[in-house]
DRENTORKOL-3810 file (N, C-alpha, C; in nm, 4 decimals):
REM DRENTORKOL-3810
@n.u->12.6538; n.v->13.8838; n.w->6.5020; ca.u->12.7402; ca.v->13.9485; ca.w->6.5984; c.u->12.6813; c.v->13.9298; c.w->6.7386
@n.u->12.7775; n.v->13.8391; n.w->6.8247; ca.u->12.7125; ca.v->13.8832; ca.w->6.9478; c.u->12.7096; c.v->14.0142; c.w->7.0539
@n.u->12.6061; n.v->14.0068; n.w->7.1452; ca.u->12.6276; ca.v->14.1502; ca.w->7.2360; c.u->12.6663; c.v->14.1289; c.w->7.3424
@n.u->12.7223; n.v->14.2433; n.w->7.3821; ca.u->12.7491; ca.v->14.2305; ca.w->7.5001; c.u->12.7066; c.v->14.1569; c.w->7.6453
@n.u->12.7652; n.v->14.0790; n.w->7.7371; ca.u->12.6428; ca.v->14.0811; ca.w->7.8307; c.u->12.6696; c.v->14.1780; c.w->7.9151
@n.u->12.5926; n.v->14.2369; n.w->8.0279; ca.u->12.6261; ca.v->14.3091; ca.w->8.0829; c.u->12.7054; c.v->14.3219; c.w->8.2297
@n.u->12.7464; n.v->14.3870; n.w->8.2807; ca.u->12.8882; ca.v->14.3757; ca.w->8.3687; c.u->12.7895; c.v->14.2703; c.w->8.5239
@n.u->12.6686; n.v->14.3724; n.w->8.5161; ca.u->12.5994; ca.v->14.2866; ca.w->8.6281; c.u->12.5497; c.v->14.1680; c.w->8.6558
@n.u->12.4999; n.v->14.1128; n.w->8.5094; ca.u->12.4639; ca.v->13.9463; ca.w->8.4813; c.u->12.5968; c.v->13.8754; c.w->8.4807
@n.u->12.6552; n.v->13.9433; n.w->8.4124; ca.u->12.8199; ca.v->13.8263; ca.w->8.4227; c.u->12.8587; c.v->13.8256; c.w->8.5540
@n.u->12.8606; n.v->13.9046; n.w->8.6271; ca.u->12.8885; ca.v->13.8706; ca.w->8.7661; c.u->12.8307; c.v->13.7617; c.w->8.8380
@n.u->12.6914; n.v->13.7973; n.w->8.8442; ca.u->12.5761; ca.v->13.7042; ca.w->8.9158; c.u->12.6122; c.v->13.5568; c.w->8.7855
@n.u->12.6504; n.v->13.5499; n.w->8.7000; ca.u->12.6532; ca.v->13.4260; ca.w->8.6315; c.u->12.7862; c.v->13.3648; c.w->8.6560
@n.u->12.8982; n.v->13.4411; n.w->8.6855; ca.u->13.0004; ca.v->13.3816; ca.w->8.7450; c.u->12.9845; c.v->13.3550; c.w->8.8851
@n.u->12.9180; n.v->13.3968; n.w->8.9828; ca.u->12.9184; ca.v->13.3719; ca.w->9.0845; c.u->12.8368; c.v->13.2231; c.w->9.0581
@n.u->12.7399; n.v->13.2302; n.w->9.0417; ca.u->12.6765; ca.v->13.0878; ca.w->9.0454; c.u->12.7519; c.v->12.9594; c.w->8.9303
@n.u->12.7940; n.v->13.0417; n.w->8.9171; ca.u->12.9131; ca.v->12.9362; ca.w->8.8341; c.u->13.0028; c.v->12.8687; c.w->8.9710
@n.u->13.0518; n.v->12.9547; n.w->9.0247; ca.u->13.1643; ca.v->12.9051; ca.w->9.1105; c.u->13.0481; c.v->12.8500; c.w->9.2694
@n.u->12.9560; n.v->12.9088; n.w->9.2763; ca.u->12.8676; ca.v->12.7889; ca.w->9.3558; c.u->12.8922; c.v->12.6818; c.w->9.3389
@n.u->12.8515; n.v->12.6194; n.w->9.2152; ca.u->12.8228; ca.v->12.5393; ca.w->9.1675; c.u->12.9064; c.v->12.4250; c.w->9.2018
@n.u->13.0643; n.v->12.5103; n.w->9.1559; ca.u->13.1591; ca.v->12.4399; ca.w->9.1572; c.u->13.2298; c.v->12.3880; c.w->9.3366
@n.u->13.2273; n.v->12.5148; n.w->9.4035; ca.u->13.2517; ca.v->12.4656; ca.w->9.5580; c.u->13.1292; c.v->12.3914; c.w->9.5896
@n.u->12.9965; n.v->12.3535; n.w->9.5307; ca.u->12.9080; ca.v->12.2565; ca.w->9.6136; c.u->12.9523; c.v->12.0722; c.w->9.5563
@n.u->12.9496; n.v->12.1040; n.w->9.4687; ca.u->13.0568; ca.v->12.0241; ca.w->9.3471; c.u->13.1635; c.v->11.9530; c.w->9.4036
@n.u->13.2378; n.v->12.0257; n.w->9.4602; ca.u->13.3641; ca.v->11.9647; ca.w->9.5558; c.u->13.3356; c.v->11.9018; c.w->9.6457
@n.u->13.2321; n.v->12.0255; n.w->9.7717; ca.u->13.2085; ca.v->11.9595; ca.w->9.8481; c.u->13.1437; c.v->11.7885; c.w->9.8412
@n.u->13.0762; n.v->11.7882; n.w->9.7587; ca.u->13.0044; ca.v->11.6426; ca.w->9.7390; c.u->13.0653; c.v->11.5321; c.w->9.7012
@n.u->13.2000; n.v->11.5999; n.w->9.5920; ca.u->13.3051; ca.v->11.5054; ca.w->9.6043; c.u->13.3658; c.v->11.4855; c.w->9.6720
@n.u->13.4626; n.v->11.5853; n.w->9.7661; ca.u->13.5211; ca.v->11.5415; ca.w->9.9266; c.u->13.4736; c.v->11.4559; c.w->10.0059
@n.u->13.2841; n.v->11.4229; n.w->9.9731; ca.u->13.2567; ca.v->11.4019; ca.w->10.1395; c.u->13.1750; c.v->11.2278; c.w->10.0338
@n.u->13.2257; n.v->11.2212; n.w->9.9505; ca.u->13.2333; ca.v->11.0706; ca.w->9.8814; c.u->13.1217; c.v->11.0707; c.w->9.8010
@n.u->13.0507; n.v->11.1284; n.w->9.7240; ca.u->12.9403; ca.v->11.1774; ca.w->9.6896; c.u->12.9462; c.v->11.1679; c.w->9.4962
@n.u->12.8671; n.v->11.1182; n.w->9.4456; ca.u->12.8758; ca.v->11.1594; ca.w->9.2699; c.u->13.0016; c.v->11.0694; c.w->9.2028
@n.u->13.0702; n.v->11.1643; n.w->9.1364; ca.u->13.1838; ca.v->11.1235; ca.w->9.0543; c.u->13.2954; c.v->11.1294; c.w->9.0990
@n.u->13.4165; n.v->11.0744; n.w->9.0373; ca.u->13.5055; ca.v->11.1254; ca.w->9.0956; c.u->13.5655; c.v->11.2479; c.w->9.0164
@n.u->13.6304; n.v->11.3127; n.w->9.1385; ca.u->13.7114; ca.v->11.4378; ca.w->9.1003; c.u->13.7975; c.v->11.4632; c.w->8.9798
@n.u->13.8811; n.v->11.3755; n.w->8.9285; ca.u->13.9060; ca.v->11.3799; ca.w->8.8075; c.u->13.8264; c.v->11.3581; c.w->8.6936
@n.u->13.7134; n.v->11.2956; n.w->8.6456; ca.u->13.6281; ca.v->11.3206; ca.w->8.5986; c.u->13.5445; c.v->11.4744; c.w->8.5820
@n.u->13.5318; n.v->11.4873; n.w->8.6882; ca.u->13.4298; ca.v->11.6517; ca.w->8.7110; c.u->13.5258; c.v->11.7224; c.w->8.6659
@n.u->13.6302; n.v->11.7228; n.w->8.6521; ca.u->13.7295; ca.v->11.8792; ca.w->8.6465; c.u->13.7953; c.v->11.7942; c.w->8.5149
@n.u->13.7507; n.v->11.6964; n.w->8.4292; ca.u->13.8176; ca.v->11.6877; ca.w->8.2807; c.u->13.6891; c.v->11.7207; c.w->8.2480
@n.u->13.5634; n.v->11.7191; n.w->8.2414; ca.u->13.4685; ca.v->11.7752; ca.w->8.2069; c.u->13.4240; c.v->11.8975; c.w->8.2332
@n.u->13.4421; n.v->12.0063; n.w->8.3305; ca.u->13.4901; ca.v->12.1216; ca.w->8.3182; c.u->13.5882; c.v->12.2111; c.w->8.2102
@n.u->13.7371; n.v->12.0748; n.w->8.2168; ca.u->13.8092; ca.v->12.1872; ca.w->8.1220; c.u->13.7484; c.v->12.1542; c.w->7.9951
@n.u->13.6942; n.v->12.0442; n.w->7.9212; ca.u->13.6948; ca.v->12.0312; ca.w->7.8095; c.u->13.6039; c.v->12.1216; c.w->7.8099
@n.u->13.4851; n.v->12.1834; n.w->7.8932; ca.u->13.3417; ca.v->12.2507; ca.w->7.8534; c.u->13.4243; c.v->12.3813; c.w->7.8300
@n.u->13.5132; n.v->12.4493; n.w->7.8485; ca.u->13.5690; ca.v->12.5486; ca.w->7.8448; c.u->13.6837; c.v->12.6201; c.w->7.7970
@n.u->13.7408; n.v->12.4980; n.w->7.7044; ca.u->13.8713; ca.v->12.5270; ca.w->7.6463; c.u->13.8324; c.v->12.4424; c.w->7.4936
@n.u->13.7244; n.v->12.3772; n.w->7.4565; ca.u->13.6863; ca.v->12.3973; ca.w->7.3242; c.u->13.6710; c.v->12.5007; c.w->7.2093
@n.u->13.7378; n.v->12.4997; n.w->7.1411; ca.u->13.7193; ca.v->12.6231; ca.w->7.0166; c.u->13.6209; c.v->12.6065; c.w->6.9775
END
């Protein structure tokens, strides 16, 4: 059974989640890494797997 996490770590773990993701962009906007469709089909698949 898993436990709970708690209201304050999930926060701070979603926030750096979504860091992640606006630094992410930014680097792709400014021609940087992968391209954008790539990064965001590898996003959804990390997150919509059963």
């Amino acid at each position: 059974m898993m436990k709970a996490i708690p209201d304050e770590r999930k926060e701070k773990e979603q926030e750096a989640v979504r860091n992640h993701i606006l630094t992410s962009m930014k680097d792709i906007k400014a021609g940087k890494g992968r391209e954008y469709q790539q990064f965001f089909d590898e996003l959804e698949n990390r997150y919509t797997q059963k």
